[in-house]
Each structure stands twice: as structure tokens, then as C-alpha cells.
C-alpha positions as a Markdown table, in Angstrom:
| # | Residue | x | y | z |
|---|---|---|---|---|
| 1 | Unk | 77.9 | 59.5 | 92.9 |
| 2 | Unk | 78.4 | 57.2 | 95.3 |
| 3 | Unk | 77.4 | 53.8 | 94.3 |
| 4 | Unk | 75.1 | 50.8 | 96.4 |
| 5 | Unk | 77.7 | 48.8 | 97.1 |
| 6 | Unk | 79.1 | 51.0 | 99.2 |
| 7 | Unk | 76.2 | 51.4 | 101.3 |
| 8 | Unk | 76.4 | 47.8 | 101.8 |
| 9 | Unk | 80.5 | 47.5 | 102.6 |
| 10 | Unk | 79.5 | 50.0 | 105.0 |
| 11 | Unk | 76.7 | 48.1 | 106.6 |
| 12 | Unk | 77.9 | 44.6 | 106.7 |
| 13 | Unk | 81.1 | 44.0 | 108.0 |
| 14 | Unk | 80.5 | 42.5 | 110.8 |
| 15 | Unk | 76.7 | 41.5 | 112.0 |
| 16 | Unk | 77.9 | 41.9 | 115.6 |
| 17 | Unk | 78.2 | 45.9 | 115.2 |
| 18 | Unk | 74.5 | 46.1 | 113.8 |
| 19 | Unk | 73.4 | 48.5 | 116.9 |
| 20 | Unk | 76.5 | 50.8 | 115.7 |
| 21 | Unk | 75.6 | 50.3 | 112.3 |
| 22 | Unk | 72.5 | 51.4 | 112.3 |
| 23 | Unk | 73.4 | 54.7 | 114.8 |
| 24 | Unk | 76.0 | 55.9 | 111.9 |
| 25 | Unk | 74.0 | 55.2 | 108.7 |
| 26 | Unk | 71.8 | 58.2 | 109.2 |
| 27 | Unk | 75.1 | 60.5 | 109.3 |
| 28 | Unk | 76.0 | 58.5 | 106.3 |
| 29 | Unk | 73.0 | 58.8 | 104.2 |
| 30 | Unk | 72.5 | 62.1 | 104.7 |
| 31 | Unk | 75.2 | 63.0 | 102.9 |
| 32 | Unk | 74.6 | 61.0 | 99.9 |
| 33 | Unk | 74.7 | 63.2 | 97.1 |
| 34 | Unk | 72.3 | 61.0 | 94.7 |
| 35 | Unk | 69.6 | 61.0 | 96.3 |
| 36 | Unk | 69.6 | 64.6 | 97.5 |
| 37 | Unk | 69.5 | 65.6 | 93.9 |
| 38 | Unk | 66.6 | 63.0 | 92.7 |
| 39 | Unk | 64.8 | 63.8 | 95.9 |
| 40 | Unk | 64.9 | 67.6 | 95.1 |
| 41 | Unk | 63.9 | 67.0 | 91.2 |
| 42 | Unk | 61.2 | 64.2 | 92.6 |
| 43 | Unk | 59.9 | 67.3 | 95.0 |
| 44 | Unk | 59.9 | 70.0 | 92.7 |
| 45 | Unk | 57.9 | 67.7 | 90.1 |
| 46 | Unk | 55.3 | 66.9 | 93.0 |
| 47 | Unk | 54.9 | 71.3 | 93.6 |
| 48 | Unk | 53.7 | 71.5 | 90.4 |
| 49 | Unk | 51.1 | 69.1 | 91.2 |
| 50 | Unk | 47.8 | 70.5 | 91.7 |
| 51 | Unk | 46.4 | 68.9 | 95.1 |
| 52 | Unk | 43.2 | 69.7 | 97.3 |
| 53 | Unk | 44.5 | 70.4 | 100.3 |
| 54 | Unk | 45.4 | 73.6 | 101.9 |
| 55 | Unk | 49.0 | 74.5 | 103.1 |
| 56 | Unk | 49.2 | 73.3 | 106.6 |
| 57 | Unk | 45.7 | 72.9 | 107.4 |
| 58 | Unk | 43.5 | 69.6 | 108.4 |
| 59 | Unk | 41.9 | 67.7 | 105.6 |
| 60 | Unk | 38.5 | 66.6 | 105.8 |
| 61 | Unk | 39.2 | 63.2 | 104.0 |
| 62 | Unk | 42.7 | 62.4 | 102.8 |
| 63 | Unk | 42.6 | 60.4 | 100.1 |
| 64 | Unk | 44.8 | 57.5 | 99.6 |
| 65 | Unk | 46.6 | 59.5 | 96.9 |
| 66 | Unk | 47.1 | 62.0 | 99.0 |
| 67 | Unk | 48.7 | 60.7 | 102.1 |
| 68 | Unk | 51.3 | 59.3 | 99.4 |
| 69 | Unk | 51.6 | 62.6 | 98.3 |
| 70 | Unk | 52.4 | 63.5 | 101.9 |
| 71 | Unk | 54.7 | 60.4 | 102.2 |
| 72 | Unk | 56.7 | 61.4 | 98.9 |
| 73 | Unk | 57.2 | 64.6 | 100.1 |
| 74 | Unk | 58.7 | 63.7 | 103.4 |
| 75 | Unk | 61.2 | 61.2 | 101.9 |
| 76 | Unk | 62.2 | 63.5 | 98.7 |
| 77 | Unk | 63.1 | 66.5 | 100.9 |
| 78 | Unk | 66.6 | 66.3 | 102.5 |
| 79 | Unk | 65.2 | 67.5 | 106.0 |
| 80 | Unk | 62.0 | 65.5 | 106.0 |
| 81 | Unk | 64.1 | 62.2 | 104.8 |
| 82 | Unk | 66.5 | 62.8 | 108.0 |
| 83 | Unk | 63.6 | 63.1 | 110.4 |
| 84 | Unk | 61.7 | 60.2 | 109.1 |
| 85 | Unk | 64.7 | 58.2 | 109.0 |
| 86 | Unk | 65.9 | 59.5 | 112.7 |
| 87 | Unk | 62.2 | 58.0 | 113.6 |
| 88 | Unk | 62.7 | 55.1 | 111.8 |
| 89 | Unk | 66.2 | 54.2 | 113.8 |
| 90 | Unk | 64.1 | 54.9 | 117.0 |
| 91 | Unk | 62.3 | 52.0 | 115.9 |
| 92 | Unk | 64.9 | 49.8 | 115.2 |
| 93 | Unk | 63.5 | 49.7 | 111.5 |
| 94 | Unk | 65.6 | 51.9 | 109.2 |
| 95 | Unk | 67.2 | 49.4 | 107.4 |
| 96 | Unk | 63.9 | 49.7 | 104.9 |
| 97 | Unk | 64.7 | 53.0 | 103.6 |
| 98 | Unk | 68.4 | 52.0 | 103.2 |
| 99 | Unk | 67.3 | 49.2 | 101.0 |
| 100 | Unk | 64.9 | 51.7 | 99.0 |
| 101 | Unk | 68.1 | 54.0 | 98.6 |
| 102 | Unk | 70.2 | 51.3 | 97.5 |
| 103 | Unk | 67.2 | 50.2 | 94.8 |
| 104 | Unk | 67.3 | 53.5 | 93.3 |
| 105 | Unk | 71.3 | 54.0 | 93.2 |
| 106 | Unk | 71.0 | 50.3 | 91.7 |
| 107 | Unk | 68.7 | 51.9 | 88.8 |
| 108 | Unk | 71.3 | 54.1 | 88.0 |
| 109 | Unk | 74.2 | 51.4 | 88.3 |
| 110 | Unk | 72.0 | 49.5 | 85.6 |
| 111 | Unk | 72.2 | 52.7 | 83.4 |
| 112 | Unk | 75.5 | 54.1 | 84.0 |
| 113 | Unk | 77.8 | 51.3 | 85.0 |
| 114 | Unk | 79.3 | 48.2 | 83.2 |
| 115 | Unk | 77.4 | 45.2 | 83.7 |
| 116 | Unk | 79.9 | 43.5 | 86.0 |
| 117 | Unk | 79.5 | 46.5 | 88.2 |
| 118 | Unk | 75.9 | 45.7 | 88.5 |
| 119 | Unk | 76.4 | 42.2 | 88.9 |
| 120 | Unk | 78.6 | 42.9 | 92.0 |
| 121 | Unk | 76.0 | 45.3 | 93.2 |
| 122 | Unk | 73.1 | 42.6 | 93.0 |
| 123 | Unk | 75.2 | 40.5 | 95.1 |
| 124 | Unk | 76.4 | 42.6 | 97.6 |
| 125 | Unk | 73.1 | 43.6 | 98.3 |
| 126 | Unk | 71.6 | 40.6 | 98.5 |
| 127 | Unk | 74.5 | 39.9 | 100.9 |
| 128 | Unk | 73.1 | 42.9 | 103.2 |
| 129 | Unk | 69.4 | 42.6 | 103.0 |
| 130 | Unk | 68.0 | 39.8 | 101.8 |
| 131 | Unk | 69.9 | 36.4 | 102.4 |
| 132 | Unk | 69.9 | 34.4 | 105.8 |
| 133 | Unk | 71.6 | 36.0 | 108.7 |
| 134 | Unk | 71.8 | 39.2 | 106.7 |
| 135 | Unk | 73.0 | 42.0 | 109.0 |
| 136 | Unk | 70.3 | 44.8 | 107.6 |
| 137 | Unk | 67.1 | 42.0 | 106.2 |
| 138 | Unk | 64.4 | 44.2 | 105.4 |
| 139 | Unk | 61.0 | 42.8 | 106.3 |
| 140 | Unk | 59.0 | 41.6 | 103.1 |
| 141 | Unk | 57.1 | 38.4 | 102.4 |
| 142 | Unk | 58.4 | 35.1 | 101.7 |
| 143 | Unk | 57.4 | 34.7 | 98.2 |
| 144 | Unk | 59.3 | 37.8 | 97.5 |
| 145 | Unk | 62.0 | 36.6 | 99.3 |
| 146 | Unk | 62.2 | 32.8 | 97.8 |
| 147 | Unk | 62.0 | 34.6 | 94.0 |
| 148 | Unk | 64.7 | 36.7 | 94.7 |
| 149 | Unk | 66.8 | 33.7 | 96.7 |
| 150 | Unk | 66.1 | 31.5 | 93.3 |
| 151 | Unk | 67.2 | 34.1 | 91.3 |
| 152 | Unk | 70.3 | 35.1 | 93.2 |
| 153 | Unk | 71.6 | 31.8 | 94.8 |
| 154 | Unk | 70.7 | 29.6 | 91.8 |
| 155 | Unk | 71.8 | 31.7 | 88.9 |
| 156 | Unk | 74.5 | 33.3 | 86.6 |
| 157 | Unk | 74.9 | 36.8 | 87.8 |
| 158 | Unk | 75.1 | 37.5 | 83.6 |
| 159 | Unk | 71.0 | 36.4 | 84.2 |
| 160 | Unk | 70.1 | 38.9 | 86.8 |
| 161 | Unk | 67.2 | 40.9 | 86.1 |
| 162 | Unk | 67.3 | 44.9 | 86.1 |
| 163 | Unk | 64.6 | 45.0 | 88.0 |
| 164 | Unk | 65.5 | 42.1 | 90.3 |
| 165 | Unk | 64.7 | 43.8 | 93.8 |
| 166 | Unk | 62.1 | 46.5 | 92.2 |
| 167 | Unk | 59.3 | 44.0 | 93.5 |
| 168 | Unk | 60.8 | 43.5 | 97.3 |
| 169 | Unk | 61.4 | 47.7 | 96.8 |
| 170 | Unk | 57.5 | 48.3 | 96.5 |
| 171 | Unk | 56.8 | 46.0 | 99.2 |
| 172 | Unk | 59.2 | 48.2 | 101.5 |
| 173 | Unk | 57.6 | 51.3 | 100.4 |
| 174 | Unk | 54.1 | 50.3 | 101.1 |
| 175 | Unk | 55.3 | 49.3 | 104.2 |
| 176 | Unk | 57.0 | 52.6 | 105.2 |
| 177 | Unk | 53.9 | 54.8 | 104.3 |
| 178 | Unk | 51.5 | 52.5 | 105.5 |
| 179 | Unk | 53.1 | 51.4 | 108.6 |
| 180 | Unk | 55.6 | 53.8 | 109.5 |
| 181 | Unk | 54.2 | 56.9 | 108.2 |
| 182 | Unk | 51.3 | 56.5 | 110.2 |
| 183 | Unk | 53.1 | 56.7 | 113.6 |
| 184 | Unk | 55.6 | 59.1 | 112.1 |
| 185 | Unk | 52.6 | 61.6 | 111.5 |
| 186 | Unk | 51.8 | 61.8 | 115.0 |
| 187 | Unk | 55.7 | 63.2 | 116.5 |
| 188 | Unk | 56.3 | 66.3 | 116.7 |
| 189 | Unk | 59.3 | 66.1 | 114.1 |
| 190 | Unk | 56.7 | 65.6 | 111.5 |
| 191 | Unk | 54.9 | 68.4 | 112.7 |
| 192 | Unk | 58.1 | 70.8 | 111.9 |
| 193 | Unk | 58.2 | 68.7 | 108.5 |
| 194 | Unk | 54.5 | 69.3 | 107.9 |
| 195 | Unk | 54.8 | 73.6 | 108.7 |
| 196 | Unk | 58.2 | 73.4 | 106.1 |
| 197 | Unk | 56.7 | 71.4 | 102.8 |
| 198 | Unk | 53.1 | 72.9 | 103.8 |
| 199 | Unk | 51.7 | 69.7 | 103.8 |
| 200 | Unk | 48.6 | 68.5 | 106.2 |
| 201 | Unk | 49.3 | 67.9 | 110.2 |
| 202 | Unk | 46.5 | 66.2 | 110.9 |
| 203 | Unk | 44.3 | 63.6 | 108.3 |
| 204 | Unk | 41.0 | 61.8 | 108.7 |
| 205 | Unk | 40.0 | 58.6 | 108.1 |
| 206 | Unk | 36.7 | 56.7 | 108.6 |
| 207 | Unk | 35.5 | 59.9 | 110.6 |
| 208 | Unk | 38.7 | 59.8 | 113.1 |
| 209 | Unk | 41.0 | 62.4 | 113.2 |
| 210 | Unk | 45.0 | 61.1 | 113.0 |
| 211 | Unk | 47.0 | 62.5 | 114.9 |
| 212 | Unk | 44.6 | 63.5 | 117.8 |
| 213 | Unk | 44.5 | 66.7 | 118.0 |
């Protein structure tokens, strides 16, 4: 397993590089073993879930629930991950699922690691994405922001939380399906996505069809 902090080391050595950094982390990700395994367990446990809409066809009214379904699928399944995130570096923006990534390896840090190791972890991510000037700062609000900062800056690393950046991590995933997700739905990468994992290629809301078809 390859652990956060290494993701970071890799990502913040020097904020000059950021254009390079962010062209190699997909090659780098992709091979992550941890998250190819929780992705396939988290895919195989959303196949057994019953769901309303047809393999590959247009649905009538996606729920909410449902275009997360689609979104969970995409980012659980090794191919649909490396599209999304290929789409995401086009826009400049993929340092949001590298900070989801790191969350989750930081879960298993918490349960698997000494505590020291976790501490280190904390801090080396909060190096990367969320202090000021960090090379890879992921876009979230500023109370998130200041409560980590006050938690971080001001603190004994013995008092970090386990679930110190699980609220900054929800923001980021909100913002991928919401944001992101949305404009990924209409390439044609998501298209090939959509025919593999038999999921919806087009959705309606509020009587309009996305993407036009």
C-alpha cells in the first residue's frame, strides 16, 4: 500500500514545477494499488444495487441519487477514474480528486499505522493542500479552511482528529459531481465510460435534456 504521504512528497517539492506536477500525477495515481482495490469492492457493492434505469439508455428524470450513482461509478472503476481525472487535468482542477485519494489512504493510515505515522501524514497534507501557498490547494470554503488551519497550525499533532479533513473531503466531492461531473458528462470519454459500466449517456433535468443530444 502505498501511503498519503507519498502522494504529497511527490506533489510538493517544489511549487514552481506545479504544471509538471500535475501532467505526471495521473501516470502516478493510476497505479496506486489502494484505491484500485476499494474502488473495485465500492463498484461491485453499487452492482448489486437495484436502480431504475436501463443499461445505457436516457433517463426520463435522474434523480439526485442517481446521478451520484453515476458519479460513484465513474470514480470507483479504474478506467472511468483515469478518464475523469484526464478531464479534470484539462481543467487545470485535478488536484481535488488527489486530495479525495489521499483522505481515504489517510483512513486507512488511522487504522493500520502508528499514530506518529498519521500525525506526519496530517501534516504533510496539510502542507500540499490546504495551507497558504500550497502547491496543490483544493478549492473549499473558508470556514472549512480556518477550522482545519486552527486545528493544524495551533495544535499538538497528538490532538488531531481522525476525521480532521473528512469535512473539507465532502466539500471536494460535492464539488466534483456537481461541478465537474456535469461537464464531464457531456465528452465523449464519458460516453465510452457510460457504454462500459452501462450507466445513463444522457440525464434530464427540469425538462432539459444534458448532454444535448
Amino acid at each position: 500500500m502505498l501511503a498519503a504521504s507519498a502522494i504529497v512528497r511527490r506533489h510538493s517539492s517544489n511549487r514552481g514545477k506545479r504544471k509538471t506536477m500535475k501532467k505526471s500525477s495521473l501516470r502516478f495515481l493510476m497505479k496506486w494499488p489502494f484505491f484500485r482495490r476499494k474502488g473495485e469492492r465500492r463498484r461491485r457493492s453499487a452492482e448489486n444495487t437495484p436502480t431504475s434505469v436501463p443499461p445505457g439508455s436516457a433517463s426520463p428524470r435522474l434523480s439526485p441519487n442517481e446521478w451520484q450513482f453515476a458519479f460513484d461509478h465513474v470514480i470507483c472503476d479504474p478506467d472511468g477514474r483515469a478518464q475523469f481525472t484526464k478531464f479534470l487535468q484539462s481543467e487545470y482542477s485535478e488536484e481535488n480528486i488527489l486530495f479525495w485519494w489521499a483522505v481515504e489512504e489517510l483512513k486507512a493510515v488511522c487504522s493500520n499505522e502508528p499514530r506518529p505515522k498519521f500525525e506526519a501524514t496530517v501534516q504533510e497534507m496539510f502542507d500540499t493542500f490546504i495551507a497558504s501557498e500550497s502547491p496543490l490547494a483544493i478549492n473549499i470554503d473558508h470556514d472549512t479552511r480556518t477550522d482545519i488551519i486552527e486545528r493544524v497550525e495551533n495544535k499538538e499533532p497528538s490532538t488531531f482528529p481522525e476525521n480532521i479533513y473528512e469535512r473539507a473531503q465532502a466539500h471536494v466531492y460535492r464539488l466534483m459531481e456537481k461541478d465537474c461531473f456535469s461537464r464531464f458528462v457531456h465528452t465523449p470519454a464519458y460516453k465510452d465510460v457510460a457504454k462500459k459500466l452501462s450507466l445513463p449517456q444522457t440525464f434530464r433535468f427540469n425538462g432539459r435534456l444534458s448532454p444535448a443530444s
